[in-house]
C-alpha angles and dihedrals in degrees: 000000000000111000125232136175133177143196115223114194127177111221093220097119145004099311119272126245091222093054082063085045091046086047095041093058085039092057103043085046091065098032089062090053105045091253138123139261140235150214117183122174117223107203108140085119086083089171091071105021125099135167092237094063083044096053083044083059101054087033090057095041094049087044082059091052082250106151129188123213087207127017148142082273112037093032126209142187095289106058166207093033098195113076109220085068087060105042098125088067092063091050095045087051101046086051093053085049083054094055103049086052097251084119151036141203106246111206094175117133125241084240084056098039081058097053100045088053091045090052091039083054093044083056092055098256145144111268087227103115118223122192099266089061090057114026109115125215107272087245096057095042083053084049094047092048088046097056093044101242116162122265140180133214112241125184124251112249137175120276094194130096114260143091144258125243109215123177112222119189088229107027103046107225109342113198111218110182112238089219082083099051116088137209086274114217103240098180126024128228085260091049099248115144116243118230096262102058092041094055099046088052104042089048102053087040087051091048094247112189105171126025103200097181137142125294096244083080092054076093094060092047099099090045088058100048094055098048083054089053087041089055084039078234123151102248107221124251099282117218115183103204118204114261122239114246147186123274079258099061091255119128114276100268137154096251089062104033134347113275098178114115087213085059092070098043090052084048090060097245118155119244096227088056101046082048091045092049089043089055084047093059099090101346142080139206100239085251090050092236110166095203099064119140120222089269090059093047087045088051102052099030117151120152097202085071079060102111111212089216110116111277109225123212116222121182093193080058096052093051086045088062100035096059089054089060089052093048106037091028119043122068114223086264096039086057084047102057094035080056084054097041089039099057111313097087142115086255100062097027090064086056095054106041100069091055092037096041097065086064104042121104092156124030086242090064077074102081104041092047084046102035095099088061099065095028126098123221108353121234102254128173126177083263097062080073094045090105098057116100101227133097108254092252084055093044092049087041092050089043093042097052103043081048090066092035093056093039080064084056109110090156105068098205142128101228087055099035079055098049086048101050094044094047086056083048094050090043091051099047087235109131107241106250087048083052101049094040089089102040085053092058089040089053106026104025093237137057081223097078134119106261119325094225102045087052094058096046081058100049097044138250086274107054084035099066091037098068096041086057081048095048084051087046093050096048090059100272128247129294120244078241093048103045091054097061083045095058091046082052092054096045091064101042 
């Protein structure tokens, strides 16, 4: 049996660094057993996904020297490889579920979902809806049909007590009790696949023979396994990898640190050292040594030196080690040209100058005006706000809803960041100089820079958004409390 692994990423959003986590484990999986390799894009959400966020993904994995065997973009025996370009299979196999009676169309109504999970929680059980919860009388399904109302197709599941046994590479047989595991919606009322039924069946069609994937899907295990024995199809070897979390034990996520992999490039991390840090998240080189590139870690892979202890991303500890790869690493020269291809290039100059150039009078007018754009986190204090002319509730409220605003924002450009941010200012009744003042110290470290928006087009969605985080974080940040009645604001702009 030829081994083969794969990465499935959604492009909803700025890739994850624990999709490149998730893909680096995979890789070095199949490298150690002679397999391949795979990227396969998950986009049936079409409401969120772009090929912009897609192409940010391949472009950050490759940054990372991560390569595919078989992808969207290199092709292979076993495409297409993005599944919105698949979706009748998923139809033609939930029907087939449907027909041997391991699923059912569900034509209950959101108003009626709401009040069998409140009754289930009034008993005393769990909120998760079996079959017998939401089967319909075969009368009222034919009325219902007949009247054209919208259904979905659920799973057939257990309703006994009871557990599953699932084998798990790492973690030897996990029970999981089947009270927990719902009638999972396969197919949704437009059609679209859920996550569950397209990855069953794109696994078992792609030859998938480990799943090496994080343990926030050890929970879906036992949906998965059924619908394998319903298809009367082998499950793959299944591997739950520890997830990567705050300093405080939470789950890694963007409120807490960045997770975007652009972040870091922005940064100016180097790729060999974010990869090296990511192997370092659960796993080991048989000497402990902390510095090893992704050859080493290709060479001496062994998942069963993967701990299952929470991995915790540092980014002091990241600095730390990328500053080893800096020192130990780069020639003179080689710093020299990463400096160019980091920020210092044609590219990036040509960007800058025609906002620079309007207030030089000496060339070295340059740095300073420019300095913001090649720097990290800025070096912000309570004071650096001191000139704008808000209260600090109105100054966390403006930052904190042009944050959300701009984390909606799939097309990076000026003319749309501005749109976005004026029609917050409008909506809000805030002229829109008095609205801006605060985002242009939170992104340029002074009121006195060249135009806020062209400065974060410059700088990139991900930076962007970081210092603004950073700004929120500076001023003191926003209350559990408060943070509620702002999210009830913004909801009616």
């Amino acid at each position: 049996m030829k081994v083969r692994t794969r990465v499935a990423p959604s492009p909803t959003g700025d890739p994850h660094v624990g999709t490149a986590y998730i893909a680096l484990f995979n890789l070095c999986f199949a490298r150690a057993h002679g397999g391949q390799f795979l990227l396969r894009i998950e986009d049936t959400d079409q409401a969120r996904s772009t090929p912009e966020s897609e192409q940010a993904i391949l472009d950050s994995l490759r940054w990372l020297g991560l390569e595919w065997d078989e992808g969207p973009d290199v092709g292979g025996e076993h495409g297409p490889y993005r599944q919105s370009e698949r979706m009748e299979l998923y139809g033609e196999y939930a029907m087939q579920l449907v027909e041997a009676g391991k699923a059912f169309l569900c034509y209950r109504t959101a108003q009626e979902l709401d009040e069998l999970r409140n009754a289930r929680r009034e008993a005393g059980n769990s909120t998760a809806l079996k079959p017998a919860d939401l089967m319909l009388p075969e009368d009222e399904v034919a009325k219902r049909a007949a009247a054209g109302e919208p259904y979905v197709i659920r799973m057939m599941v257990p309703d006994e007590e009871g557990s599953c046994a699932v084998d798990d590479l790492l973690r030897g047989t996990i029970e999981l009790d089947w009270s927990m595991v719902d009638a999972q919606i396969l197919l949704k009322s437009d059609g679209m696949p859920t996550y569950h039924l397209a990855n069953v069946v794109d696994d078992h069609l792609m030859g998938i023979t480990h799943v090496l994937r994080g343990e926030e899907w050890i929970n879906s295990a036992p949906k998965h396994k059924l619908l394998y024995e319903y298809f009367g199809w082998d499950m793959p070897v299944l591997c739950h990898l520890p997830l990567l979390r705050n300093p405080d034990k939470s789950k890694l996520s963007k409120r807490k640190n960045p997770t975007s992999i652009l972040y870091y490039q922005r940064m100016g991390f180097l790729p060999e050292a974010l990869l090296n840090y990511l192997g370092r998240m659960g796993w080991s080189m048989p000497d402990e040594s902390e510095k090893f590139s992704l050859q080493q870690m290709l060479d001496n892979f062994d998942v069963q030196r993967v701990s299952l202890g929470g991995p915790i991303f540092d980014v002091e500890k990241l600095r730390w080690l990328n500053g080893l790869w800096i020192r130990d690493d780069l020639t003179e020269e080689q710093l020299a040209q990463r400096l160019v291809d980091w920020a210092y290039n044609p590219s990036m100059l040509s960007k800058v100058l025609p906002h620079a150039q309007k207030r030089m009078e000496t060339l070295s007018d340059f740095a300073p005006l420019a300095s913001f754009l090649v720097s990290g986190t800025l070096p912000l204090t309570e004071a650096s706000f001191d000139d704008v002319k808000a209260e600090r509730e109105e100054l966390l409220k403006w930052i904190q809803f042009s944050l959300w605003k701009l984390e909606a924002q799939r097309q990076w450009e000026r003319d749309l960041l501005w749109d976005d941010l004026k029609g917050l200012a409008d909506a809000l009744g805030v002229k829109v100089r008095d609205f801006l003042a605060p985002l242009f110290v939170a992104v340029a470290g002074t009121s006195a820079s060249f135009s806020v928006v062209d400065s974060m087009e410059i700088l990139g969605p991900d930076m962007s958004r970081a210092r603004l985080r950073h700004a929120l974080d500076v001023l003191g940040g926003v209350s559990k409390k408060a943070m509620k009645r702002l999210e009830k604001e913004y909801q009616t702009l």
